[in-house]
N, CA, C and O atoms as a printed pandas DataFrame, in Angstrom:
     atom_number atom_name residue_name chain_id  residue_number  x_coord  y_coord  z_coord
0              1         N          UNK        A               1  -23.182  -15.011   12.412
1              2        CA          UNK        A               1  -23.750  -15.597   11.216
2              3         C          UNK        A               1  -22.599  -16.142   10.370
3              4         O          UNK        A               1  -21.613  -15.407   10.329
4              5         N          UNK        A               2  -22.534  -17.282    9.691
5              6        CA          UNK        A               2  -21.387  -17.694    9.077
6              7         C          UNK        A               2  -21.856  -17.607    7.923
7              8         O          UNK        A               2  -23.052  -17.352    7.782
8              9         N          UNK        A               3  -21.006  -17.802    6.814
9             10        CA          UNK        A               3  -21.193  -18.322    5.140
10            11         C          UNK        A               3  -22.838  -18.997    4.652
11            12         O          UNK        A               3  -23.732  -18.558    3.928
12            13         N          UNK        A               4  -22.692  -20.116    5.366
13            14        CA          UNK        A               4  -24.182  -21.063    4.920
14            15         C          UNK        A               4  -25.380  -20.302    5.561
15            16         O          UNK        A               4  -26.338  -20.534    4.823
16            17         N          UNK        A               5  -25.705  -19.646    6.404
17            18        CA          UNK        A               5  -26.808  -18.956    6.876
18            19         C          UNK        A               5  -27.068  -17.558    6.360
19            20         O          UNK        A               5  -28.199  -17.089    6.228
20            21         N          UNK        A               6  -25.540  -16.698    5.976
21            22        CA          UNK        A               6  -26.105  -15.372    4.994
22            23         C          UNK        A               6  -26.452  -16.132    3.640
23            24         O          UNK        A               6  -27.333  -15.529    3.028
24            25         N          UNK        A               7  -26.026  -17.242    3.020
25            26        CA          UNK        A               7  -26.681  -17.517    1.734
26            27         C          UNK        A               7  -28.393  -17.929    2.037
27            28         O          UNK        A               7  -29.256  -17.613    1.218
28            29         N          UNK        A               8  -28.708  -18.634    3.262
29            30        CA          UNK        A               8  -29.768  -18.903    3.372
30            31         C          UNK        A               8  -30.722  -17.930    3.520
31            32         O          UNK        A               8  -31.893  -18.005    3.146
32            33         N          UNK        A               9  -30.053  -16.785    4.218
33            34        CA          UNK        A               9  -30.910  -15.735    4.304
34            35         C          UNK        A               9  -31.254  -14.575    2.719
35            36         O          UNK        A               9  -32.320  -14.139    2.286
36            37         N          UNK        A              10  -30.017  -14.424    2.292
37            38        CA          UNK        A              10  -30.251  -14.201    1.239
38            39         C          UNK        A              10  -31.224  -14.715   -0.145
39            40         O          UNK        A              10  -31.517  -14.057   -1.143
40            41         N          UNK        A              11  -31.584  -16.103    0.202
41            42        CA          UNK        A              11  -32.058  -17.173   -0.373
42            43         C          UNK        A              11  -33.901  -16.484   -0.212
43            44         O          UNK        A              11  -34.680  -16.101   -1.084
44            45         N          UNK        A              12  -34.059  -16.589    1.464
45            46        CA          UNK        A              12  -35.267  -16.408    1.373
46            47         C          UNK        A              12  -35.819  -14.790    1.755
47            48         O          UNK        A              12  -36.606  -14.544    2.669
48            49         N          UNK        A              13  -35.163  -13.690    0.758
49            50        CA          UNK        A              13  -34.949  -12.341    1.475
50            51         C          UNK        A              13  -34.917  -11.598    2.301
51            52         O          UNK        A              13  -35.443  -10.507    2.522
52            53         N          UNK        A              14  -33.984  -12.495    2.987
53            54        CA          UNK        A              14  -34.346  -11.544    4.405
54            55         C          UNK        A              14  -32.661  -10.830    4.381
55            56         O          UNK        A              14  -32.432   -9.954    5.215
56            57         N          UNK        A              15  -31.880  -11.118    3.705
57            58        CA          UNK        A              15  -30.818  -10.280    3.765
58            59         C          UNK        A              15  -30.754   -9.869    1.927
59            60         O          UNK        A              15  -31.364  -10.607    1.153
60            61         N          UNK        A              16  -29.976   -8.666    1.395
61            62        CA          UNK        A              16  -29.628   -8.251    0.224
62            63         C          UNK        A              16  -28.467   -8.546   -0.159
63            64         O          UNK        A              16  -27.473   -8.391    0.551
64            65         N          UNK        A              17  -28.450   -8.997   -1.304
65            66        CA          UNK        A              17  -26.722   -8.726   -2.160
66            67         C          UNK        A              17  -26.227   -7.965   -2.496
67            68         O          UNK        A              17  -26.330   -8.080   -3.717
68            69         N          UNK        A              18  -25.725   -7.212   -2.317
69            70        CA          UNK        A              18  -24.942   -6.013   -3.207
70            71         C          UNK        A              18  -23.792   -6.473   -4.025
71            72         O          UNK        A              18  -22.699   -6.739   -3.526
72            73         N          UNK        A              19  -24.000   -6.540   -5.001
73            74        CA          UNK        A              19  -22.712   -6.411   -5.824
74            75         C          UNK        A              19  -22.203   -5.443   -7.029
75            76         O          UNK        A              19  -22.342   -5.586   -8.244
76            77         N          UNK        A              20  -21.535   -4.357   -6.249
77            78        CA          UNK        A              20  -21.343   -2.869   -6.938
78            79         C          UNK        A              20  -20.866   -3.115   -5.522
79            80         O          UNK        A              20  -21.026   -3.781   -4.499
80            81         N          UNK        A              21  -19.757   -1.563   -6.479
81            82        CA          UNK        A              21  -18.582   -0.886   -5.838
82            83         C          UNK        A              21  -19.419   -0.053   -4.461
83            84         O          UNK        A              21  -20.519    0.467   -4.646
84            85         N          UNK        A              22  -18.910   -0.030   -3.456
85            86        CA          UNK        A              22  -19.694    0.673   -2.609
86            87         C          UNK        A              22  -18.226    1.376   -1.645
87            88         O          UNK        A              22  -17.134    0.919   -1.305
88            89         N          UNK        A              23  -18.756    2.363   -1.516
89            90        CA          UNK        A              23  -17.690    3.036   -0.522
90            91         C          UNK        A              23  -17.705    2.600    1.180
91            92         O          UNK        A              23  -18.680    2.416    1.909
92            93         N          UNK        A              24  -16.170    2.514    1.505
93            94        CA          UNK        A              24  -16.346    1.850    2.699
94            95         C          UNK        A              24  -14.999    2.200    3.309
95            96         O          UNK        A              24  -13.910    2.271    2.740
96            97         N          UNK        A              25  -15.311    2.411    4.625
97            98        CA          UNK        A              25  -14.354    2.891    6.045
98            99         C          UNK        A              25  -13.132    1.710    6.094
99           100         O          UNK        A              25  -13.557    0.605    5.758
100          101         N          UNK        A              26  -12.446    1.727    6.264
101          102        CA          UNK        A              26  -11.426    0.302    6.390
102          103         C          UNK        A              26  -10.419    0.815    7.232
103          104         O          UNK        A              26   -9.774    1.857    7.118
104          105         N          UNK        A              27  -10.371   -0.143    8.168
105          106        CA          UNK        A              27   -9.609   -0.464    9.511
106          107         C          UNK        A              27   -8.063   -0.973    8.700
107          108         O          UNK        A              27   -8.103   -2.103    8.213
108          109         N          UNK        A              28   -7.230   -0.481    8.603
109          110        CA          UNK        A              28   -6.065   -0.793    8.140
110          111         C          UNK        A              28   -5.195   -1.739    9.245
111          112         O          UNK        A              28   -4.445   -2.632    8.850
112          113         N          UNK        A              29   -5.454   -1.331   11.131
113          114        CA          UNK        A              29   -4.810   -2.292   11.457
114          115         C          UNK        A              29   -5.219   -3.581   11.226
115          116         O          UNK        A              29   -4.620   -4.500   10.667
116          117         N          UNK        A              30   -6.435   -3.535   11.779
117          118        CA          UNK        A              30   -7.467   -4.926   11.432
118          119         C          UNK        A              30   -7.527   -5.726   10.023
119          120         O          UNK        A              30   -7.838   -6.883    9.740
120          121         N          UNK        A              31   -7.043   -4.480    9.172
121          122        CA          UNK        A              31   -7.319   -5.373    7.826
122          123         C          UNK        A              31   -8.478   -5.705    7.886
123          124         O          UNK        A              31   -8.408   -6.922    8.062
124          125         N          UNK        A              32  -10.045   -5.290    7.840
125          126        CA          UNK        A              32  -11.407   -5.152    7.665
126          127         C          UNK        A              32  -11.985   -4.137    7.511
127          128         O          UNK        A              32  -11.587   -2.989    7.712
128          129         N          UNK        A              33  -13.181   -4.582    7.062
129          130        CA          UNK        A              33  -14.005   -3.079    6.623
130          131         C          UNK        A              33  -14.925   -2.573    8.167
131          132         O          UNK        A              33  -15.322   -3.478    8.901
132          133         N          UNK        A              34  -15.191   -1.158    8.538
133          134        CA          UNK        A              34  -15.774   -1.065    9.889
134          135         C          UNK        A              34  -17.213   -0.627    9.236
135          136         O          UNK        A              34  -18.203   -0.911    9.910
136          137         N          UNK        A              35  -17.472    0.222    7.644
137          138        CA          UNK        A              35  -19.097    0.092    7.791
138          139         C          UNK        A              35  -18.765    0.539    6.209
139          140         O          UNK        A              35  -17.596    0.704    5.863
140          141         N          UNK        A              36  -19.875    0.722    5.277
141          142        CA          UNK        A              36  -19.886    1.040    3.667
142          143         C          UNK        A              36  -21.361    1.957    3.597
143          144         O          UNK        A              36  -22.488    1.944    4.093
144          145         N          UNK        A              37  -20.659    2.630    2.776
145          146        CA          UNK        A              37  -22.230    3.359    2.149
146          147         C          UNK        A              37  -22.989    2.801    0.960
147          148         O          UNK        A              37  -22.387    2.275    0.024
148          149         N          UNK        A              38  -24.064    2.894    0.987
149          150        CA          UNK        A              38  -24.695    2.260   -0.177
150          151         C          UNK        A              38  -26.075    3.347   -0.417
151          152         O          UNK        A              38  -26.637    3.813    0.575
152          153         N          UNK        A              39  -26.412    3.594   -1.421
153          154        CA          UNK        A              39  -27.738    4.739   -1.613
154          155         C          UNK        A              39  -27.967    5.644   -0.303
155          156         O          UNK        A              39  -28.905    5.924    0.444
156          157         N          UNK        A              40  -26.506    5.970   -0.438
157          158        CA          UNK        A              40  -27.124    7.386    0.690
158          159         C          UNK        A              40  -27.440    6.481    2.494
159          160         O          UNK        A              40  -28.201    7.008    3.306
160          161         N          UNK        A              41  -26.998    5.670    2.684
161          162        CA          UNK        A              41  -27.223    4.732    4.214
162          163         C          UNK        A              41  -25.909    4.430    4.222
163          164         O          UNK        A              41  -25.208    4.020    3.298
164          165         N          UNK        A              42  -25.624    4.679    5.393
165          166        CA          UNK        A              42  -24.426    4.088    6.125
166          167         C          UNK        A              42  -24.745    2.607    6.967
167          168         O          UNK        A              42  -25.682    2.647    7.764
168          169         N          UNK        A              43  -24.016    1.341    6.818
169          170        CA          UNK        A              43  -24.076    0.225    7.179
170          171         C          UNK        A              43  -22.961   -0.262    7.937
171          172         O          UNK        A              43  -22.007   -0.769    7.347
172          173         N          UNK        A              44  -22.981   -0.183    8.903
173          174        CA          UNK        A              44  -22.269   -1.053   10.226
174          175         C          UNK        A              44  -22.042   -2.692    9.827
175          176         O          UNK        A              44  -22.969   -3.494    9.717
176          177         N          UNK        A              45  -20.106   -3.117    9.568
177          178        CA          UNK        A              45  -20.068   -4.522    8.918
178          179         C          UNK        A              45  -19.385   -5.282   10.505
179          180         O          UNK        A              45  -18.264   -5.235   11.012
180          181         N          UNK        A              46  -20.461   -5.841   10.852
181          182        CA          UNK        A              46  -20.437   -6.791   11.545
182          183         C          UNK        A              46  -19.450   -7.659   11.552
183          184         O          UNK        A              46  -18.598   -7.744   12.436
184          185         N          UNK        A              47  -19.529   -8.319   10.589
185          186        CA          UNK        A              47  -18.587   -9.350   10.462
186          187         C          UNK        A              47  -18.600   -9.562    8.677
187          188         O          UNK        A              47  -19.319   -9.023    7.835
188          189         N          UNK        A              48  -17.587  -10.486    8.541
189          190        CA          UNK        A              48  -16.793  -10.378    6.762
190          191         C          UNK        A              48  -16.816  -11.577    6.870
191          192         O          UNK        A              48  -16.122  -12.215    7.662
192          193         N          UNK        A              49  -18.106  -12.320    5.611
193          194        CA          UNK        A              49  -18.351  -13.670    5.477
194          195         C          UNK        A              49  -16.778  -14.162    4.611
195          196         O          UNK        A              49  -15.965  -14.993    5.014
196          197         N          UNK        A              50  -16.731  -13.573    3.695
197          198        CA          UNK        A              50  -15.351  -14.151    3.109
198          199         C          UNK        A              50  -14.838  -12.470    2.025
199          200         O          UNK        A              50  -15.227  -11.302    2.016
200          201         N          UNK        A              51  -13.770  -13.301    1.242
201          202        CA          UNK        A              51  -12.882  -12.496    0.749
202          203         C          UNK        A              51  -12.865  -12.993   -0.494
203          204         O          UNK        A              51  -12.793  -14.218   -0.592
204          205         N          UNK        A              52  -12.927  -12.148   -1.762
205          206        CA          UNK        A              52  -12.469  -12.965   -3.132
206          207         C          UNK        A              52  -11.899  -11.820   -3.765
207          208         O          UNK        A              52  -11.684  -10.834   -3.059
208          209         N          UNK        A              53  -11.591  -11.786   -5.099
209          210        CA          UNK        A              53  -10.626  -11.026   -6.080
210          211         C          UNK        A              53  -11.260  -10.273   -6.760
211          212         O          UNK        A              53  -11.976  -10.956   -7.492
212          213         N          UNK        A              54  -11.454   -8.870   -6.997
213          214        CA          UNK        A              54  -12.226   -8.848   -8.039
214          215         C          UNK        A              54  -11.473   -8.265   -9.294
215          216         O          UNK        A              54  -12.024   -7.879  -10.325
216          217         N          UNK        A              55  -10.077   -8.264   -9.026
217          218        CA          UNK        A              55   -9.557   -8.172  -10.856
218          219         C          UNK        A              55   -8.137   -9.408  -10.715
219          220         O          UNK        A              55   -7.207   -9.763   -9.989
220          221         N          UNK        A              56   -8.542   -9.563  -11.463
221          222        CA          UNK        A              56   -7.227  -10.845  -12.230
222          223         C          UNK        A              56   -5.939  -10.176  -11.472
223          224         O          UNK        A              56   -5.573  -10.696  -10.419
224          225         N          UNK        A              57   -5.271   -9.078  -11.962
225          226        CA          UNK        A              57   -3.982   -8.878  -11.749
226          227         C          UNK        A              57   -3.839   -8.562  -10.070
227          228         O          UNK        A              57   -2.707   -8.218   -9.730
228          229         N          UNK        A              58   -4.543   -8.617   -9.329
229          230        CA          UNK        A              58   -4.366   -7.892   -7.734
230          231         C          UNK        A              58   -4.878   -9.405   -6.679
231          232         O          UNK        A              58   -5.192  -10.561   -6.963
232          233         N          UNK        A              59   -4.774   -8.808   -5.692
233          234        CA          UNK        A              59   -4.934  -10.129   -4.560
234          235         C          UNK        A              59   -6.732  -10.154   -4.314
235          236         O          UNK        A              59   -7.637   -9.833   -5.084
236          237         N          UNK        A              60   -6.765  -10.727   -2.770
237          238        CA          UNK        A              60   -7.916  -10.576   -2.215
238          239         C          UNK        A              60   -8.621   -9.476   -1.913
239          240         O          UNK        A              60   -8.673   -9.260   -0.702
240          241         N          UNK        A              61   -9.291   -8.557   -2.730
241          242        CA          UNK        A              61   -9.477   -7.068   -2.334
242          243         C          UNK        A              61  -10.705   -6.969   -2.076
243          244         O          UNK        A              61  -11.101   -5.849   -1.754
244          245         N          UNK        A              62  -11.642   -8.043   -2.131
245          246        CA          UNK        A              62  -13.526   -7.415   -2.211
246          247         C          UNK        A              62  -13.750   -8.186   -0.997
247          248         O          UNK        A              62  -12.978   -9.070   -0.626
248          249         N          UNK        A              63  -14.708   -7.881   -0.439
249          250        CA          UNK        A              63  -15.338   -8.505    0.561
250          251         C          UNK        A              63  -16.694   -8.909    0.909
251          252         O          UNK        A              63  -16.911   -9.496    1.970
């Protein structure tokens, strides 16, 4: 699934947004996340549509 098809899906609900802090497993060699918890469910991350910042002073840290 790339960028333009999770927005589309998101668009017509068939996928969710989360945006909140969520706890998550991270592959340090890979540099990716391998799954996050959210309300008590563990979620398997497939794949990482993109990367952005979420505080001014630090790099690319959210995903």
């Amino acid at each position: 699934m790339n960028a333009a098809e999770a927005l589309r899906s998101i668009r017509y609900d068939w996928l969710s947004y989360i945006q909140e802090k969520v706890r998550v497993d991270f592959d340090n060699a890979r540099q990716a996340p391998v799954h996050f918890t959210h309300r008590a469910r563990t979620h398997l991350v497939s794949d990482v549509l993109g990367r952005f910042r979420n505080r001014d002073d630090s790099g690319l840290n959210g995903f």
